[in-house]
KETORLO-174928 format. One record per residue (C-alpha): y, z, x. Coordinates in steps of 0.5 Angstrom, whole numbers, padded with zeros to 4 digits, always signed. Example, Ala and Ser with C-alpha at 12.3 -4.5 7.8 and 13.67 -1.06 7.14 Angstrom:
BEGIN
-0009+0016+0025 -0002+0014+0027 
//
This chain:
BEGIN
+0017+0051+0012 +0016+0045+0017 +0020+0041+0020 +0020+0034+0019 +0022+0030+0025 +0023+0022+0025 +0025+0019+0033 +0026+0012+0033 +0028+0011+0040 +0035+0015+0041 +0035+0016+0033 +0033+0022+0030 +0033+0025+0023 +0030+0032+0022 +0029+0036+0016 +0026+0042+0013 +0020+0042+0007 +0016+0047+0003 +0011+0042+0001 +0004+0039+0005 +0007+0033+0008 +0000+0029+0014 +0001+0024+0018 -0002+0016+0018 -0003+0012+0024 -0007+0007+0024 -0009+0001+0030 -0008-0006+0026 -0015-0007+0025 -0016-0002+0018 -0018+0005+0022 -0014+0010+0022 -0013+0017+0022 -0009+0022+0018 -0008+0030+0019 -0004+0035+0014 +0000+0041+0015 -0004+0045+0011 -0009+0042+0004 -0015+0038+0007 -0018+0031+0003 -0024+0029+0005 -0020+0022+0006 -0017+0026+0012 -0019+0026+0019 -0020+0019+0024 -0024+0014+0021 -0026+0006+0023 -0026+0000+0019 -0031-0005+0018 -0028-0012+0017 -0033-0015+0016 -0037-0011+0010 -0031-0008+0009 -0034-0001+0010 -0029+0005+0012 -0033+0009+0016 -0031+0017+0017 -0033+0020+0024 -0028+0026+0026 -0027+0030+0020 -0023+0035+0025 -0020+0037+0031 -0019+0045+0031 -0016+0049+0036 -0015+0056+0036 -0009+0056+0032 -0008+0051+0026 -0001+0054+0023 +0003+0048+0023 +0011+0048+0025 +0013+0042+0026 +0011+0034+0026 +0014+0029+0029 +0014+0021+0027 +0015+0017+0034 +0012+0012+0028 +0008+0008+0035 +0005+0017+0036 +0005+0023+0032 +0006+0030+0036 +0006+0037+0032 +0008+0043+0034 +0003+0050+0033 +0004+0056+0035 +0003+0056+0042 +0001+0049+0043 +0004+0042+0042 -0001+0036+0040 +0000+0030+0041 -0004+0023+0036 -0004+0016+0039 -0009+0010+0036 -0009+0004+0041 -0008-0002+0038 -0014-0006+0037 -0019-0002+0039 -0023+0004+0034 -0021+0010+0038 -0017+0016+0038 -0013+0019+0043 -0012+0026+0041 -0007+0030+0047 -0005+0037+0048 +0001+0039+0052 -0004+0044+0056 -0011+0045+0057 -0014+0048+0050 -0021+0050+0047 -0021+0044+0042 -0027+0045+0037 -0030+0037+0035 -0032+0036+0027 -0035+0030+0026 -0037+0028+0019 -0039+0021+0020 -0040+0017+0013 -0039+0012+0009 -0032+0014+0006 -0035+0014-0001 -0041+0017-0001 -0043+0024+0001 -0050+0023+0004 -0053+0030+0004 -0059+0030+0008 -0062+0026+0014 -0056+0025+0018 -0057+0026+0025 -0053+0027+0032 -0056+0026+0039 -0051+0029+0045 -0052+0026+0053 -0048+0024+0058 -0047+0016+0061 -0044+0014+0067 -0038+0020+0067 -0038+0020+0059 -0040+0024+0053 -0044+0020+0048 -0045+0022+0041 -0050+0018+0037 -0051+0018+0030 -0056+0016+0025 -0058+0017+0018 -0064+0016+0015 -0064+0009+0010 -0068+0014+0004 -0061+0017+0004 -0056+0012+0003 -0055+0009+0011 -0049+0006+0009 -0047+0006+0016 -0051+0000+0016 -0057+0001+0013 -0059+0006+0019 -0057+0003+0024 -0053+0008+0030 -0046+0010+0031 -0044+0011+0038 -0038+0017+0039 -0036+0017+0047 -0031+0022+0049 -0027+0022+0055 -0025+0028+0056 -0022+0032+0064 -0025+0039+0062 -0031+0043+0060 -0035+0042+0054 -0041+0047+0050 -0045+0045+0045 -0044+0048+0038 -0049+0044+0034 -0048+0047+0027 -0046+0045+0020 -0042+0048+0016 -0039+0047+0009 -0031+0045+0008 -0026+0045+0002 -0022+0039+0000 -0017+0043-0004 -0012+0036-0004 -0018+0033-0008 -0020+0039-0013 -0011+0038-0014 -0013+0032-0015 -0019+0032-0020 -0023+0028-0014 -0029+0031-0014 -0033+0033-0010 -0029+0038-0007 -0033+0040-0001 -0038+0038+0003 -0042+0039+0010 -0039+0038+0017 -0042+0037+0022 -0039+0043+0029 -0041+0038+0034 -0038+0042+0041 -0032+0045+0043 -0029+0043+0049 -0024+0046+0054 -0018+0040+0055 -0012+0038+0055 -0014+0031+0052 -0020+0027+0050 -0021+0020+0047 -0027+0019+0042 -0028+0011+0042 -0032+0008+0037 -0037+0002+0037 -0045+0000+0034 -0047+0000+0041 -0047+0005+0047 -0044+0001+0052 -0038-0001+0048 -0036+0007+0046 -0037+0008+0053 -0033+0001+0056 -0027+0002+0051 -0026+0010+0052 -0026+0008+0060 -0021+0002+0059 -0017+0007+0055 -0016+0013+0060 -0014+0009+0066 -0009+0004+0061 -0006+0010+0058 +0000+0010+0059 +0001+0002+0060 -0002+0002+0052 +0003+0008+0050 +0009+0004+0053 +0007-0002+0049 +0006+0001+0043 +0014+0005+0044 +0017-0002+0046 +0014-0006+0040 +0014+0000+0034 +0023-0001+0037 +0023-0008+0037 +0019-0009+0030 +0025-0003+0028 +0032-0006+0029 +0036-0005+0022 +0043-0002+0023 +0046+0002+0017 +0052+0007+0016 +0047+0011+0011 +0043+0015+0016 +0037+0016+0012 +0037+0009+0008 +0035+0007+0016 +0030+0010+0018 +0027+0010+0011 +0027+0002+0011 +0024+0002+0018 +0019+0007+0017 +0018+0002+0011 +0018-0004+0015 +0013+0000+0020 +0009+0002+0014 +0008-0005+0012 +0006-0007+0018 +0001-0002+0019 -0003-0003+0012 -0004-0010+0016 -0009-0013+0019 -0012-0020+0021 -0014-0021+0015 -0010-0019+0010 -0006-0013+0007 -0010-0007+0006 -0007-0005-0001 -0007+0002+0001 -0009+0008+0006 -0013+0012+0006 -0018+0009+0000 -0015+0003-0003 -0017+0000+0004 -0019-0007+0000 -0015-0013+0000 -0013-0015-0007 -0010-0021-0009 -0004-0018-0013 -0003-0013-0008 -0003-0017-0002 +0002-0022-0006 +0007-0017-0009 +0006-0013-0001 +0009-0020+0002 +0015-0019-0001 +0017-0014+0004 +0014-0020+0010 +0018-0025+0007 +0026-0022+0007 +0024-0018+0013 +0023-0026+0016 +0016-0025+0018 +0014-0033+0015 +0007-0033+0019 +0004-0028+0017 +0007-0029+0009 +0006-0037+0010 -0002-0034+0013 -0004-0030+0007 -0001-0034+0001 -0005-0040+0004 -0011-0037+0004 -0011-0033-0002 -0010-0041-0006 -0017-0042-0003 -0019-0037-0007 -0017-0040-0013 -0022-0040-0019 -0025-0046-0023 -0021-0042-0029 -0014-0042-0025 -0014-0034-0024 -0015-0031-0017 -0021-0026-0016 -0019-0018-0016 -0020-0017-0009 -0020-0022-0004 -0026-0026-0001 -0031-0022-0007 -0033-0024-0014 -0032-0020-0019 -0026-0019-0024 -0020-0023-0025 -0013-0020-0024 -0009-0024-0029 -0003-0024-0025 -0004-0025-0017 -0005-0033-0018 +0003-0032-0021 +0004-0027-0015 +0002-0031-0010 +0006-0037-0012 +0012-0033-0014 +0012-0031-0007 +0012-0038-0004 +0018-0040-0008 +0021-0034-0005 +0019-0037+0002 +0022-0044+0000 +0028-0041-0004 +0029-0037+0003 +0028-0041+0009 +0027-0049+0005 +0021-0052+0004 +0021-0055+0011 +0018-0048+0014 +0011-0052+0011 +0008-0058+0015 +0007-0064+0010 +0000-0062+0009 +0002-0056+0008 +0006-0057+0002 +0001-0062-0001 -0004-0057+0000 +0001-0052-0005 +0002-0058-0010 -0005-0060-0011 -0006-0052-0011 -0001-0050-0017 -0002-0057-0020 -0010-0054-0021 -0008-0047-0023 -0003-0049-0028 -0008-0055-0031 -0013-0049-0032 -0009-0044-0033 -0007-0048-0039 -0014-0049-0041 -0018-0044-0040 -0012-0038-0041 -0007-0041-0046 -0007-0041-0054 -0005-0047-0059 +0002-0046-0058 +0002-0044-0049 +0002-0036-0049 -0002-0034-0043 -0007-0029-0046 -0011-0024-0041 -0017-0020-0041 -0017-0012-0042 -0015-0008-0035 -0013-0015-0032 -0004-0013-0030 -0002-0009-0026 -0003-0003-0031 -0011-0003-0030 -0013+0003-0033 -0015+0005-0040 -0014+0010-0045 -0016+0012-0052 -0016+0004-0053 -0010+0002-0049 -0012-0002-0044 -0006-0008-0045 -0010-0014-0047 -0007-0021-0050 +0000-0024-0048 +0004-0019-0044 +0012-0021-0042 +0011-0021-0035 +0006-0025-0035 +0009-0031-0039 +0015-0029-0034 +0010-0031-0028 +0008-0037-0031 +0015-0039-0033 +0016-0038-0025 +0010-0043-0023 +0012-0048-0027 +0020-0047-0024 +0017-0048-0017 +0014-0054-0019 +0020-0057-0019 +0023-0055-0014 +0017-0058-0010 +0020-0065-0013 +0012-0065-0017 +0012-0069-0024 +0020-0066-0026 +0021-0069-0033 +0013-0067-0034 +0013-0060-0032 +0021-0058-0034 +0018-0060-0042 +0012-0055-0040 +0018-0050-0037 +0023-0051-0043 +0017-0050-0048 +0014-0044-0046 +0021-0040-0045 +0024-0042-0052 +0016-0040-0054 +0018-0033-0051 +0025-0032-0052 +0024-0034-0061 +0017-0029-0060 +0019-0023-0054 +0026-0022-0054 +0027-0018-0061 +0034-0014-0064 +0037-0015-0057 +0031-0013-0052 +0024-0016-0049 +0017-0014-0053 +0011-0012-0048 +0007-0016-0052 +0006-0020-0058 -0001-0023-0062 -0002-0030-0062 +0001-0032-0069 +0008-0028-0072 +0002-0028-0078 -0004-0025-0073 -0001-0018-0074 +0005-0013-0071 +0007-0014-0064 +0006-0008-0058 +0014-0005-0059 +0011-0001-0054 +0017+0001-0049 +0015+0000-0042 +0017-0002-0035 +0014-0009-0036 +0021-0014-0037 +0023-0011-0030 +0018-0015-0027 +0019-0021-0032 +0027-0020-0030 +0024-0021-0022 +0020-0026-0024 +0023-0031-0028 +0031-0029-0029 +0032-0036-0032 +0029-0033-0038 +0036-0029-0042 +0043-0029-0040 +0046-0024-0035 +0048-0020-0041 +0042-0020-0045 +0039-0017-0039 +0044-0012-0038 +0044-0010-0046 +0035-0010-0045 +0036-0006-0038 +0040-0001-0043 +0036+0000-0048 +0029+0001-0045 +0032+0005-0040 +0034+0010-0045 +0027+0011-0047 +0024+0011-0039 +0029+0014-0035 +0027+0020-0031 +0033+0023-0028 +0030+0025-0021 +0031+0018-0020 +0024+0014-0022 +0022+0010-0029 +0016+0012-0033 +0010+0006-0034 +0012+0009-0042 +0017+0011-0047 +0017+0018-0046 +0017+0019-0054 +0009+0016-0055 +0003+0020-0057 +0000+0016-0050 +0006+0020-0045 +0004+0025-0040 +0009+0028-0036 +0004+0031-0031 +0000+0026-0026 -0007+0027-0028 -0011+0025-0021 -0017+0020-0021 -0018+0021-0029 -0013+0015-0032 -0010+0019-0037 -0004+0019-0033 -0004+0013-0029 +0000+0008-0033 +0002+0013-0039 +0008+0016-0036 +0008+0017-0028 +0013+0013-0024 +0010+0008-0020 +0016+0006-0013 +0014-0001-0013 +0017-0001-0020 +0022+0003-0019 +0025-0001-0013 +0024-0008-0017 +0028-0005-0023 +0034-0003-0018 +0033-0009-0015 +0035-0014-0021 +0040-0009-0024 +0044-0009-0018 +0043-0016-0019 +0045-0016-0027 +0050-0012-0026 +0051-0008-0020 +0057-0004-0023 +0054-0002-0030 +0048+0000-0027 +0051+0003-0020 +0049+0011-0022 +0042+0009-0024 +0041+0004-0017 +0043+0010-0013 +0038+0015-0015 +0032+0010-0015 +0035+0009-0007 +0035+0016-0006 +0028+0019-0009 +0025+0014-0005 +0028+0014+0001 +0027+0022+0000 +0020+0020-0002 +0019+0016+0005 +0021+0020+0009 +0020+0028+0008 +0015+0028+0002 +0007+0026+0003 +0004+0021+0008 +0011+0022+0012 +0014+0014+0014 +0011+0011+0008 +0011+0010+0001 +0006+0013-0004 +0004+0010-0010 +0007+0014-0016 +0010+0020-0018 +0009+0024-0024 +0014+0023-0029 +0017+0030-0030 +0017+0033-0023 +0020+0028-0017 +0012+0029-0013 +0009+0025-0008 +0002+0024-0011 -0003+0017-0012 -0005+0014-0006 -0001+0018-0001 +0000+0010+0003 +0001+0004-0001 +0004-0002+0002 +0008-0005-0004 +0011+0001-0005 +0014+0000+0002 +0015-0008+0001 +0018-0007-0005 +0023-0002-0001 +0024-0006+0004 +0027-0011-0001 +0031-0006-0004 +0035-0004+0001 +0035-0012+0004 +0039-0013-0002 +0044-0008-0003 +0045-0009+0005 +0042-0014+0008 +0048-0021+0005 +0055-0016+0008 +0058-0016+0014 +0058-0008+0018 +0052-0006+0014 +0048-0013+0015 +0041-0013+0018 +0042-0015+0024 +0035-0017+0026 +0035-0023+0029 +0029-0026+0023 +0035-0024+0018 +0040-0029+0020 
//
């Protein structure tokens, strides 16, 4: 058993779990460092981002002390501490710099395993360290031979400085070390060879981290004599950040750590879809994971990204999978993206954007749309998408969802909605509108429910009657396309085949020959065939509450509490994970997705955040 300790200024939530939990932290720039309490990944330890190659690199596979029995861990969300036996440690990442602050409550001997790699590859041989002293500081440098794979930086050195008051010895000894949360996870390879380099006798060490000698050394130095003042920064920003009041005591913790968590999976370039290895930026991610900014009243960034991302538009209409890269289409970002900014506009009014601004998002959705509806759009004005370009980006055994998709028509139907609340074209693109969601109506909505997909004639063949959680997403997007009433009777109906009772919603009917009741790791079988994912859980909460908040009360509440519980005492304490397995109410996927978060945070906004005594009371909420 651990205890799970969250403190939030004078707010605090404890409690005990049998489960491994590990903690995230990271410095806003995309380096982070994660620890468990018991089953290692090769994904943990303290690792450093490269914005500009997008390479994450790893560097300390461990910090060992004597003792690794693990009683208590306390979030302090700008810190986390851990109590061991006969030992308190303490974790902090200033923001901005790629370094680690590693402190115990009395001097200690503390083993150093380094691992430094890129944060795919597991290189075997030529992977050298050198260890000397410069001006009052220990320097670490490392090189890996380019014959074998210096993704690094294609053999350039990494600089290690550590700042430490007590005294080291070498080890300088490689061993083997097992990586049972991968083997668990079918991740393989499930051990490698790290690196012992020192064991040092401190209580407190710093590892800065930098491609030359001299910025190692400088920030290690800058660190240690502005400790404090960074440490009384990081407290006073983490509670400023952090303000939403409520009666139910989990549900506010959970919505700040969310809110947190989201800010932390951000950098100044973009939201990173999730820690520890989805650390790219991709467009549907990005767009959906604003959702949170924009309810939350971050408008700059929200209005900062979006923009950026409509630079990325491409000559079909549709938006790159990652941002800034070729490569494969997401189908639905383009739509994300837009449906986000009619959020702002719905919200805050088209005046938070300056004219040229507003004449940059017309032009940008007037070109998607002309595109889109050339390159994408059948005979008739069904948008059709390719295999694996929806969210549900997997396949197995053939299922990999291509063709015309409920969710996506909802999108489209939404970018012709936002055109005219822009005051663009109104009669041209209200025919546009008015024709695609009659189209959808007479060819998705069926014996009272929506279809998750249909060929492209009545005459081409059966239309995909599949149950799956998609019409959720289309009720989020486009409410506009049935009534209250028949949202509720859809909502009804597939939630008969879908409804997990700890509290989530399967990616399938539970009665097809595709349903896996198990989360089955990096294989996909899985992935969206039967496990719960929070984001969709959240949203599904969401527009029933709206729908019908009476009628759908039981289910709302139990989604509310899974992923609050989720959130604060399962997986990467203080963030959302991914998914859950369908049959038993885990923590598993990708232990930090940011919409995950967002889509909580939009949750809780909307159960709590339009009254009076349990308003949110943040300043950006009024």
């Amino acid at each position: 058993m651990v205890l799970i300790r969250h403190v939030l200024g004078k707010k605090a939530l404890a409690q005990h779990v049998k489960e491994d939990v590990r903690f995230l932290l990271t410095n806003k720039y995309g380096s982070y460092v994660s620890f468990p309490t018991e089953k290692y990944s090769r994904y943990d330890g303290f690792f450093v981002f490269n914005s500009g190659t997008g390479i994450m690199l790893k560097i300390v596979d461990d910090l060992t002390p004597e003792t690794k029995q693990v009683i208590e861990v306390i979030n302090r969300f700008w810190c986390v501490e851990r109590e061991l036996l006969h030992l308190r440690e303490r974790f902090f990442m200033p923001y901005h710099f790629n370094a680690l602050v590693y402190e115990t409550d009395a001097p200690h001997v503390i083993e150093l395993v380094l691992d430094v790699r890129d944060s795919y590859a597991m290189p075997k041989f030529g992977r050298h360290f050198k260890t000397y002293e410069d001006d009052g500081v220990l320097i670490i440098e490392y090189s890996l031979e380019e014959q074998n794979g210096g993704e690094s930086g294609e053999g350039k050195p990494v600089f290690l400085a550590l700042h430490h008051d007590g005294k080291y010895k070498l080890i300088d000894s490689w061993f083997e070390k097992e990586y049972p949360f991968d083997r668990e996870r079918n991740s393989s390879p499930y051990s490698s060879y790290v690196y012992a380099s020192l064991q040092v006798m401190t209580g407190r060490l710093i590892v800065a981290v930098a491609d030359t000698k001299e910025k190692a050394r400088d920030d290690a130095l800058h660190i240690a004599e502005n400790r404090e003042r960074l440490m009384e920064q990081h407290q006073k920003l983490c509670e400023k950040r952090m303000g939403f009041v409520h009666t139910d005591k989990d549900v506010e913790m959970a919505f700040n750590a969310s809110l947190h968590a989201l800010a932390q999976l951000s950098t100044q370039e973009g939201i990173m879809a999730g820690l520890p290895w989805f650390f790219q930026y991709w467009t549907r991610d990005m767009a959906l994971a604003l959702g949170g900014d924009v309810v939350a009243g971050n408008i700059h960034k929200a209005k900062t990204f979006l923009l950026s991302l409509l630079k990325e538009i491409r000559a079909d209409g549709n938006l790159p999978i990652h941002a800034g890269r070729s490569g494969g289409t997401a189908a639905d970002a383009v739509g994300w993206v837009f449906r986000r900014l009619s959020d702002l506009v719905t919200m805050y009014g088209p005046g938070i954007f300056m004219h040229d601004e507003l004449v940059f998002i017309i032009k940008k959705l007037e070109y998607a749309l002309e595109r889109l509806e050339k390159e994408h759009c059948t005979p008739e004005g069904f948008l059709v998408n390719g295999p694996k370009e929806t969210w549900m980006d997997s396949e197995h055994n053939g299922d990999d969802r291509q063709g015309i998709r409920i969710e996506i028509q909802a999108l489209m139907l939404s970018m012709y909605r936002l055109m005219l609340m822009l005051g663009e074209k109104k009669q041209v693109y209200a025919k546009k509108e008015e024709h695609l969601r009659n189209l959808v109506r007479e060819r998705f909505f069926y014996q009272g429910c929506l279809k998750d997909g249909i060929k492209g004639k009545a005459e081409d063949g059966a239309d995909d009657m599949t149950i799956r959680p998609n019409l959720f997403l289309a009720a989020y997007c486009y409410p506009e396309l049935l009534h209250e009433a028949e949202w509720a009777r859809c909502f009804e109906l597939v939630l008969k085949k879908l409804w997990l009772p700890w509290g989530g919603i399967s990616s399938i009917d539970q009665e097809h020959p595709l349903f896996c009741k198990e989360h089955t790791g990096e294989f996909p079988q899985s992935y969206h065939r039967g496990d719960s994912w929070f984001f969709v859980n959240n949203l599904a909460a969401l527009v029933m509450h709206r729908v019908d908040a009476q009628r759908f009360k039981e289910y709302v509440e139990k989604i509310l509490s899974a992923s609050t519980t989720e959130i604060l005492y399962q997986g990467t304490i203080g963030h959302h994970a991914e998914l859950s397995s369908a049959h038993t109410f885990r923590s598993q996927g990708c232990p930090a997705q940011a919409w995950s978060s967002s889509s909580y945070i939009e949750l809780v906004h909307e159960l709590f955040g339009h009254g009076n005594e349990n308003r949110l009371i943040r300043e950006k909420f009024k």
